[in-house]
C-alpha atoms as one frame of an Amber mdcrd trajectory, in Angstrom:
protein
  -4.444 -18.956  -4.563  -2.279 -16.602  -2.801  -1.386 -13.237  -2.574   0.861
 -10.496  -0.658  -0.864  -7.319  -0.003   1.617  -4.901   0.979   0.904  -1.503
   2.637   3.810   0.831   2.625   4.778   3.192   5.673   6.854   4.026   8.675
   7.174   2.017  12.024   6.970   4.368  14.810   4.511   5.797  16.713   6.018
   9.677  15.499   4.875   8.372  12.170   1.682   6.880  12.810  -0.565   9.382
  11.448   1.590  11.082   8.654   0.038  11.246   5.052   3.625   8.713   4.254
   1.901   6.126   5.908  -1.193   5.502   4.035  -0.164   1.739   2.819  -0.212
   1.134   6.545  -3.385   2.866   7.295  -5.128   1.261   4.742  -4.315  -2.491
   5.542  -5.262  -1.819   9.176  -8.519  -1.082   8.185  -8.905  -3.915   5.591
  -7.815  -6.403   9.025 -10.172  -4.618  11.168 -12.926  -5.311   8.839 -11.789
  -8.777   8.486 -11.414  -9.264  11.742  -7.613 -10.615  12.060  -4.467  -8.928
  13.736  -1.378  -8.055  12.651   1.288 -10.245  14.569   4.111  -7.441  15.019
   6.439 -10.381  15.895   7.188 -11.196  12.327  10.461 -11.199  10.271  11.062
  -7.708   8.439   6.946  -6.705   9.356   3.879  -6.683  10.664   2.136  -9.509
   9.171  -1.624 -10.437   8.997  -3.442 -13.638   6.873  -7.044 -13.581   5.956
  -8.656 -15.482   3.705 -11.099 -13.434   0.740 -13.614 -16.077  -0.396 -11.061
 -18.749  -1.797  -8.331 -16.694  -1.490  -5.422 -16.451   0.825  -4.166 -12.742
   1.285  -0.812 -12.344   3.618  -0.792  -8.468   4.437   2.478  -6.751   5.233
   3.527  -3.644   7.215   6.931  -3.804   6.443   9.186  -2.476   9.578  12.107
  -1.947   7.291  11.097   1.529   7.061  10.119   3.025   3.408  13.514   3.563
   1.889  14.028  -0.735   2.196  11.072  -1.971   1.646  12.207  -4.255  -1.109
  13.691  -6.320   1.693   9.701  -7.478   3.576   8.723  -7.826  -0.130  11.153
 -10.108  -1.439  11.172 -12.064   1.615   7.705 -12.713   2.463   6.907 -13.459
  -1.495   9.980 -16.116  -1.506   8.764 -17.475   2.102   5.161 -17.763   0.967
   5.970 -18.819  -2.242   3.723 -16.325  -4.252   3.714 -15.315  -7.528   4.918
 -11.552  -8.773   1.269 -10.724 -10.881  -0.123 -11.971  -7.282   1.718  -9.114
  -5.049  -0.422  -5.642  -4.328   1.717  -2.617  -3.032  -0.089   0.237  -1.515
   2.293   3.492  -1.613   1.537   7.137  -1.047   1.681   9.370  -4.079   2.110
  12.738  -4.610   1.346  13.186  -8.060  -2.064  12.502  -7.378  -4.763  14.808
  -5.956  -5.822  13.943  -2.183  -7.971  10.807  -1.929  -7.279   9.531  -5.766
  -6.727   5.768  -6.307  -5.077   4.311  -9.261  -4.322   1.073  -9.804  -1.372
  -0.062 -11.817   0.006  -2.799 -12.900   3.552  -2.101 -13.350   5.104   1.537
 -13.846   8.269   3.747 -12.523   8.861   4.491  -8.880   7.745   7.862  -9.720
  11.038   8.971  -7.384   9.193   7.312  -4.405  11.980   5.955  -2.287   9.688
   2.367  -1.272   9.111   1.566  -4.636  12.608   2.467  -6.017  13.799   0.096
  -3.396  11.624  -2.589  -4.269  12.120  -2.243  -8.293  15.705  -2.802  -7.298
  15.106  -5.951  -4.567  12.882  -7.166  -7.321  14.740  -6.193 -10.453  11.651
  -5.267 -12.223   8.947  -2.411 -12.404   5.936  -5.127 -13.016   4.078  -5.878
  -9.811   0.522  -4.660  -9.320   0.614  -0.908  -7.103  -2.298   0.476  -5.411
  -1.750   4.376  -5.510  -3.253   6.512  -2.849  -2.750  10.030  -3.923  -1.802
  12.468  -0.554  -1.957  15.881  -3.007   1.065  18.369  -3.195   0.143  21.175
  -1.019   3.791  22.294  -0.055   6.010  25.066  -0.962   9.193  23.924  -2.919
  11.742  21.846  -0.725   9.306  21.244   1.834   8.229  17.709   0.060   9.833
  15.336   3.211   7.908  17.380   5.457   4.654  17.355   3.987   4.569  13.438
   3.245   5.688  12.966   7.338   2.936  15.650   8.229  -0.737  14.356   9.196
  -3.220  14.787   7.020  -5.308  18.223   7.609  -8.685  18.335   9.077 -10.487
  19.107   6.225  -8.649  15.402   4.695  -8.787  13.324   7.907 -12.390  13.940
   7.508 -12.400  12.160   3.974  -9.840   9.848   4.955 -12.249   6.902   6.216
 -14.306   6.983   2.924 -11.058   6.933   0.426  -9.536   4.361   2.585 -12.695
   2.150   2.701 -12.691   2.710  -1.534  -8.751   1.611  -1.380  -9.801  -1.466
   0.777 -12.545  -2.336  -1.647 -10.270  -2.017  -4.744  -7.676  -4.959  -2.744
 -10.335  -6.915  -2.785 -11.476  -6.533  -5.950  -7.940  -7.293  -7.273  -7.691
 -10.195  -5.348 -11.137 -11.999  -6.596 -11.107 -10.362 -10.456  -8.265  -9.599
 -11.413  -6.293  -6.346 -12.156  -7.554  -5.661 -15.496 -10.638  -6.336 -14.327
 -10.368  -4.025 -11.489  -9.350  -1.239 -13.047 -11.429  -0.907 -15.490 -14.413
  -0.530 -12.682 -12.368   1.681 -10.224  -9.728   4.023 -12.048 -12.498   5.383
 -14.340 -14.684   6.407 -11.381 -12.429   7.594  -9.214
């Protein structure tokens, strides 16, 4: 069985860091521990395989940047021929204190420009999401700034522990299930 796991963010080394670019930063480390590389030569991304116990996972770091993200996803799920309850975004959100992790399994774009863009590629709201809360410390109007800001000191030191948590919630979703998956992660986190 296969699935897309799909980390959202910027290409660009001026966005490497920033809190936007979570769904990036948390794939890396689910390759690293899985020892694979991304091949950066791929159409509309980044793209890793790996396989999770009898499971094939194709990550994506989509280099459409966020506002067309749509584009990797609809591609790479038509090219690898995978089904829509089998595709995992990972997005930024701001709704969400710093470090949270819900999973969903369908739901609005919340007025995040990625997932508005793939709702629309997709024409639909009901693929699995991966939420990775980034807070909303920032004065009013200053929202584009703070998601394209690093993370402070006080979160980068947090940051490897709530990534390693988002990494083993992918997983999870991959080998049990969403429902499954949420029920043991969403209530603890």
């Amino acid at each position: 069985m296969k699935y897309l796991v799909v980390g959202l963010g910027n290409i660009g080394q001026e966005y490497a860091d920033t809190r936007h670019n979570i769904g990036f930063m948390v794939l890396d480390a689910l390759a690293k521990a899985s020892n694979v590389v991304f091949d950066v030569n791929k159409r509309y991304g980044a793209i890793a395989e790996m396989k999770l116990k009898n499971k094939q996972l194709v990550l994506v770091k989509p280099s459409t940047y966020m506002n067309l993200s749509g584009n990797a996803v609809r591609y790479w799920l038509q090219k690898e021929k995978i089904e829509l309850e089998n595709l995992l975004v990972i997005v930024d959100d701001l709704a969400l204190p710093f470090g949270s992790l819900r999973l969903k399994p369908k739901g609005s774009d919340a007025g995040h420009n990625g997932l508005k863009h793939i709702q629309e590629t997709l024409e639909t709201s009901n693929y699995n999401r991966l939420r990775f809360g980034i807070g909303n410390d920032f004065p009013l109007g200053a929202q584009i700034d703070f998601v394209l800001n690093p993370f402070t000191g006080e979160e980068q030191k947090q940051l490897p522990e709530r990534i390693e948590k988002a990494v083993a919630i992918i997983k999870s979703f991959c080998l049990a299930g969403v429902e499954i998956t949420m029920n043991q992660f969403n209530k603890k986190l």
